[in-house]
N, C-alpha and C positions, 0 to 999 in steps of 0.2 A: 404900632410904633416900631420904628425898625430898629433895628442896634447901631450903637451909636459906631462900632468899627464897621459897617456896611457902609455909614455915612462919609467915611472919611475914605473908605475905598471908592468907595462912586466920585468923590472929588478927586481923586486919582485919575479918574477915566475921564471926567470932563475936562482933569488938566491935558489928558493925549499924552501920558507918559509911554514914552516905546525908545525901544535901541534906538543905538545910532548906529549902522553899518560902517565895519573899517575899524582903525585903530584906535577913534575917539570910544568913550562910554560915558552914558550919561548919569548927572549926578546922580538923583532921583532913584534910579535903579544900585547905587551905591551905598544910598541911604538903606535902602530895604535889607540889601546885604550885611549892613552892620547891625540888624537885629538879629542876628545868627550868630552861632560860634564860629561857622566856616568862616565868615567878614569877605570875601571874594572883593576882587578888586577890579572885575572887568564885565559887564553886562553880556557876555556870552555864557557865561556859565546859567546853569537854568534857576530860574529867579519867583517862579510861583510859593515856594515855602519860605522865601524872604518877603515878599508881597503878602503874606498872610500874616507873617510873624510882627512887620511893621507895623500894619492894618491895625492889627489889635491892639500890639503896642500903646499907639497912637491913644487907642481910647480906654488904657488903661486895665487891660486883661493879660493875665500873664500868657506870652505863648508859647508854645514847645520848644523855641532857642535854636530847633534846627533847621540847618535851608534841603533838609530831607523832606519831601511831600509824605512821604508814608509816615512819617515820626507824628500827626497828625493823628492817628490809629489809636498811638495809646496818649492822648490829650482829650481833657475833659469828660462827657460821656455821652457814647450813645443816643443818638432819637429815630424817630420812626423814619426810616425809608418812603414808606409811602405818603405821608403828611408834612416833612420838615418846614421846619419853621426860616422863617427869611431868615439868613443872613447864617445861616449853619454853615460851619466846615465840611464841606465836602472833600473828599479824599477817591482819587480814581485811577486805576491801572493807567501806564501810558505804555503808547504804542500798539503793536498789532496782536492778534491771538500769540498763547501761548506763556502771557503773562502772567505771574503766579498769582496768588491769592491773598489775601488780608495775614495770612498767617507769614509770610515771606517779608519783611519788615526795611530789610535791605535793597530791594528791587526798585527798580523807577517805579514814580508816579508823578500825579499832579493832583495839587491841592487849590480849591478856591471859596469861593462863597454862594450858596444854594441864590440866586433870583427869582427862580421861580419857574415850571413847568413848559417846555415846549410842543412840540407836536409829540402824538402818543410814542411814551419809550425815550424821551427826552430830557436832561435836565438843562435848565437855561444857568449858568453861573457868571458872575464877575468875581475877574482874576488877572492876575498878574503873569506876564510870560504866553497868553492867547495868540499866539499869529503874533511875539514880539511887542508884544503892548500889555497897558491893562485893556482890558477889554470884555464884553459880556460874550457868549460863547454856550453853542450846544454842545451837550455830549450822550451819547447814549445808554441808558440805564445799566446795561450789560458791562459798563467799565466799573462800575459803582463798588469801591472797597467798604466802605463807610462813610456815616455820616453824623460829625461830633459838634455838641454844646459847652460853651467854658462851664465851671463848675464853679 
């Protein structure tokens, strides 16, 4: 049975929420921002830890409050890297080498929702801010900060 904030992100992705290029922004991505203390007012600002924060929101789990993807590190706790269970916080370096490490708290990242395995070294996620949309998305194991359960 999958969690019930996976379900309500996946109706996210079958709605096709994504930017709007230019000086419009869309509501939707508004809405995610106001589960945060940041409250951002423009869908350029990066929007995966509003998209996670509202997710669960949604289906009644408290969640970290920040539109920080790394603030996700110290939320809930821990599970196994190599087994996660559907629907886990994942939390991952962004960008290229050179990225710090879980203990660096302040540095960029991107946070989404575990899917389920891709080709070997791969995690499949849906999430928020992918290529500008919700969307499901590979990443590869080597960005892997953590990976958290609510509590």
């Amino acid at each position: 049975m999958e969690p019930r904030w996976l379900a309500v992100a996946y109706q996210e992705l079958r709605l096709g929420v994504r930017e709007i290029p230019g000086p419009q922004h869309t509501g939707r991505i508004l809405e995610y921002h106001a589960a945060t203390t940041l409250k951002a007012t423009t869908d350029e600002v990066p929007w995966c830890a509003s998209f996670v924060g509202w997710c669960l929101r949604q289906a009644d789990v408290k969640p970290s409050g920040s539109a920080a993807a790394r603030s996700y590190l110290d939320w809930g706790v821990g599970v196994s890297v190599v087994n996660p269970p559907i629907g886990a916080v994942v939390v991952l370096k962004r960008g290229g080498a050179g990225q710090p490490g879980p203990e660096v708290r302040d540095a960029q990242g991107h946070v989404s929702f575990f899917w389920g395995h891709g080709e070997p070294g791969q995690l499949v996620c849906l999430g928020g801010n992918q290529g500008d949309k919700v969307s499901l998305a590979c990443y590869p194991v080597g960005r892997l900060l953590g990976i958290r359960w609510p509590t």
